[in-house]
PADREN-194383 format. One record per residue (C-alpha): residue number from 0; residue in one letter; x, y, z. Coordinates in nm, 2 decimals. Example, Ala and Ser with C-alpha at 12.3 -4.5 7.8 and 13.67 -1.06 7.14 Angstrom:
BEGIN
logu nr=0	rest=A	c1=1.23	c2=-0.45	c3=0.78
logu nr=1	rest=S	c1=1.37	c2=-0.11	c3=0.71
//
This chain:
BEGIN
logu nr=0	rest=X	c1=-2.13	c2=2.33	c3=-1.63
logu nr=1	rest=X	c1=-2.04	c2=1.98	c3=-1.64
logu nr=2	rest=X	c1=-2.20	c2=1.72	c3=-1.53
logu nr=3	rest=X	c1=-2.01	c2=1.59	c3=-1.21
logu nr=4	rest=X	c1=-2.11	c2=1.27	c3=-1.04
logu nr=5	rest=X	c1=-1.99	c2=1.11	c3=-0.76
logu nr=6	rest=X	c1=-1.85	c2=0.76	c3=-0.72
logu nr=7	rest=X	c1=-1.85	c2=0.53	c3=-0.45
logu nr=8	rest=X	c1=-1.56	c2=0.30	c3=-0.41
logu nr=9	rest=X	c1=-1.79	c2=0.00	c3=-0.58
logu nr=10	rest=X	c1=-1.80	c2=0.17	c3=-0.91
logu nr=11	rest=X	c1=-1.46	c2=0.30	c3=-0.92
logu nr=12	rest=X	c1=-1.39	c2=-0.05	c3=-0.90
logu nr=13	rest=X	c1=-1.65	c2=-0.19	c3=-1.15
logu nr=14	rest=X	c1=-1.50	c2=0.08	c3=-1.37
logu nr=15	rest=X	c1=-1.16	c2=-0.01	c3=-1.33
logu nr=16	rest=X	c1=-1.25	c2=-0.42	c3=-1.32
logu nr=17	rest=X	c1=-1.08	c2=-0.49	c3=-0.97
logu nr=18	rest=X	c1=-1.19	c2=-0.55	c3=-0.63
logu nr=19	rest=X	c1=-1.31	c2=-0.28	c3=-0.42
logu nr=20	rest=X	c1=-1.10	c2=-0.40	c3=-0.18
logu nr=21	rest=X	c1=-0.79	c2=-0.34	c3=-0.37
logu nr=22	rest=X	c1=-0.93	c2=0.05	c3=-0.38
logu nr=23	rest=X	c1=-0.95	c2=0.10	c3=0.03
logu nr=24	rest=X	c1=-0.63	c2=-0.08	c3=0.03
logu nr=25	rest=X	c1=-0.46	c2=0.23	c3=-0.17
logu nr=26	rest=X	c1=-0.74	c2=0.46	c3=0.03
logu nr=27	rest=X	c1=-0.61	c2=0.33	c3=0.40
logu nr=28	rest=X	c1=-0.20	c2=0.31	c3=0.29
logu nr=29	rest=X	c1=-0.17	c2=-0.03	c3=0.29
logu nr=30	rest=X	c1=-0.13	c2=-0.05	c3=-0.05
logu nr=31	rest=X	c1=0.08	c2=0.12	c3=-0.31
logu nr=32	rest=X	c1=-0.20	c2=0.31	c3=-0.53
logu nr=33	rest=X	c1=-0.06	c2=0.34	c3=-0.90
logu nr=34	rest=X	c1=0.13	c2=0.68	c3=-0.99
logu nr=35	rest=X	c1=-0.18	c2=0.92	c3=-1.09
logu nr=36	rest=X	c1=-0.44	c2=0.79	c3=-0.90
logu nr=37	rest=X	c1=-0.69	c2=1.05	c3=-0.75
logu nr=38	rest=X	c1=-0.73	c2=1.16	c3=-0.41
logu nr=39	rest=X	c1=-1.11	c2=1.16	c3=-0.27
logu nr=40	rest=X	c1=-1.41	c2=1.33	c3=-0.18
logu nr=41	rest=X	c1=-1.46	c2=1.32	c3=0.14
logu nr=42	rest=X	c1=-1.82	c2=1.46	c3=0.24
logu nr=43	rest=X	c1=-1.86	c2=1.43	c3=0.63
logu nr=44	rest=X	c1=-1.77	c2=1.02	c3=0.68
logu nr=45	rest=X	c1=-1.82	c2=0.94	c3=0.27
logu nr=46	rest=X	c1=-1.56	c2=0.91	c3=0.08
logu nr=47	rest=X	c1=-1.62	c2=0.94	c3=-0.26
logu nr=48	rest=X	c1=-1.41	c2=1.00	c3=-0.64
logu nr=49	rest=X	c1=-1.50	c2=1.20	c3=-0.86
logu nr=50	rest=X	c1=-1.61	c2=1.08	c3=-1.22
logu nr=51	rest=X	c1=-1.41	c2=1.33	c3=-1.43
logu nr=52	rest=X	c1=-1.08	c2=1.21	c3=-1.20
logu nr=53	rest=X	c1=-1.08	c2=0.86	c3=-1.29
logu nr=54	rest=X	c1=-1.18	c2=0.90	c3=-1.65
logu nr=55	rest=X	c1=-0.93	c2=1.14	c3=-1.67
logu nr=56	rest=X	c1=-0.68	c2=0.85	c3=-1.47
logu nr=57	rest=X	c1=-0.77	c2=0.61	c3=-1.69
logu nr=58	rest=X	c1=-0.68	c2=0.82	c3=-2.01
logu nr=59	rest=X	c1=-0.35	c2=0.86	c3=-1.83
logu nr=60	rest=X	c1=-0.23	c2=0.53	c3=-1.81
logu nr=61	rest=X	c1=0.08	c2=0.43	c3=-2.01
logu nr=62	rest=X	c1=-0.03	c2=0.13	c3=-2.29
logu nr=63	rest=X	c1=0.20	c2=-0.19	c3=-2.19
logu nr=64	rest=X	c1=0.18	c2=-0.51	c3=-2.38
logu nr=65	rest=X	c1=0.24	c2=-0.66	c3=-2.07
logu nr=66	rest=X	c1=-0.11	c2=-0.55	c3=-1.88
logu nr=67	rest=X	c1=0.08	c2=-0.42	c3=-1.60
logu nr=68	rest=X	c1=0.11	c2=-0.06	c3=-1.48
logu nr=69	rest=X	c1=0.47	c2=0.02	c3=-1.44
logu nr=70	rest=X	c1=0.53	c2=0.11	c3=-1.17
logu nr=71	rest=X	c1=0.83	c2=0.45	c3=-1.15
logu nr=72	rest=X	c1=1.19	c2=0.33	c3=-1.09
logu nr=73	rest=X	c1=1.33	c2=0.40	c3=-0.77
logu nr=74	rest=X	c1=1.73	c2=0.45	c3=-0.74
logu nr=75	rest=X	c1=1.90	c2=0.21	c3=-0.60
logu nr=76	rest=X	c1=2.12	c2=0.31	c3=-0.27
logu nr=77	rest=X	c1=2.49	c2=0.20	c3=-0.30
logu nr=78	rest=X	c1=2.55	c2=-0.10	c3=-0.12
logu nr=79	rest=X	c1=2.71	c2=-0.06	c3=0.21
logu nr=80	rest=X	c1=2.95	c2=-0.22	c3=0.36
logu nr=81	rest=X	c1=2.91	c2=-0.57	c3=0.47
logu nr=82	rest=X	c1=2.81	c2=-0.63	c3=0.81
logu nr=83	rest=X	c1=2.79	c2=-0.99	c3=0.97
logu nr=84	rest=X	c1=2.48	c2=-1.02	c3=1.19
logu nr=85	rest=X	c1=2.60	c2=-1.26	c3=1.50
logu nr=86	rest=X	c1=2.32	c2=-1.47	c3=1.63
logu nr=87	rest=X	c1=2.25	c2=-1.49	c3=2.03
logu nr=88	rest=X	c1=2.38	c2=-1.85	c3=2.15
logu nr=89	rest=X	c1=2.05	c2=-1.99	c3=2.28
logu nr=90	rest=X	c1=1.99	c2=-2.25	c3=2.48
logu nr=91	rest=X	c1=1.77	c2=-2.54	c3=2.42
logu nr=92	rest=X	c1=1.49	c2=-2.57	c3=2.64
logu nr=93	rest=X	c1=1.32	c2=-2.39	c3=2.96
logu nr=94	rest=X	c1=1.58	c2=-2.11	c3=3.10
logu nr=95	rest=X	c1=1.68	c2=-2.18	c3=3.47
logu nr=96	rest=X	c1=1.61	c2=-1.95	c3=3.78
logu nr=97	rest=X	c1=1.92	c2=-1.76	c3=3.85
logu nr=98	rest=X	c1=1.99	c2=-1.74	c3=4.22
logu nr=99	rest=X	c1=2.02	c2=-1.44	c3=4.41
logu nr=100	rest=X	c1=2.26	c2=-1.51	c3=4.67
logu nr=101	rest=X	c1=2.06	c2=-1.63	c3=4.98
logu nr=102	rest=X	c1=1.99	c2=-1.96	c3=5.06
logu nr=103	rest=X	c1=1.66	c2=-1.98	c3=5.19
//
């Protein structure tokens, strides 16, 4: 049997030399993870990766000269027709009360 260890987000990061905030950013969706990254472990409220996953990520990645993942290209919709947005007219400072008909 292998030998499986568990990693917290702090060493996935040490291993991959970022932040380990970049890696709950890609956790929580508010970052783009790269294409390939592994999905966690989650044991009750841990979250942890598995070693053989991110070995096996890192092994994947593409060699650029550039030191950037690239990143897959997306097609391009057709451009629609134009539309011209119309601003509101505004006026400049406090709006006025309107009136409601009375006059008392």
């Amino acid at each position: 049997m292998q030998n499986l260890e568990l990693l917290a987000a702090a060493d996935v990061a040490k291993i991959l030399k970022i932040s380990a905030a970049s890696i709950w950013n890609w956790q929580y969706g508010r970052k783009k993870p790269p294409p390939g990254f592994p999905p966690p472990v989650k044991i009750g409220t841990s979250v942890r990766w598995r070693s053989s996953d991110i070995q096996a990520f890192i092994l994947g990645l593409p060699i650029t000269t550039t030191g950037r993942i690239p990143q897959p290209e997306l097609a391009q919709p057709a451009p629609a027709t134009a539309m011209v947005l119309v601003k509101p007219v505004r006026g400049r400072g406090r709006p006025r009360k309107i009136q409601t008909g009375g006059l008392g």
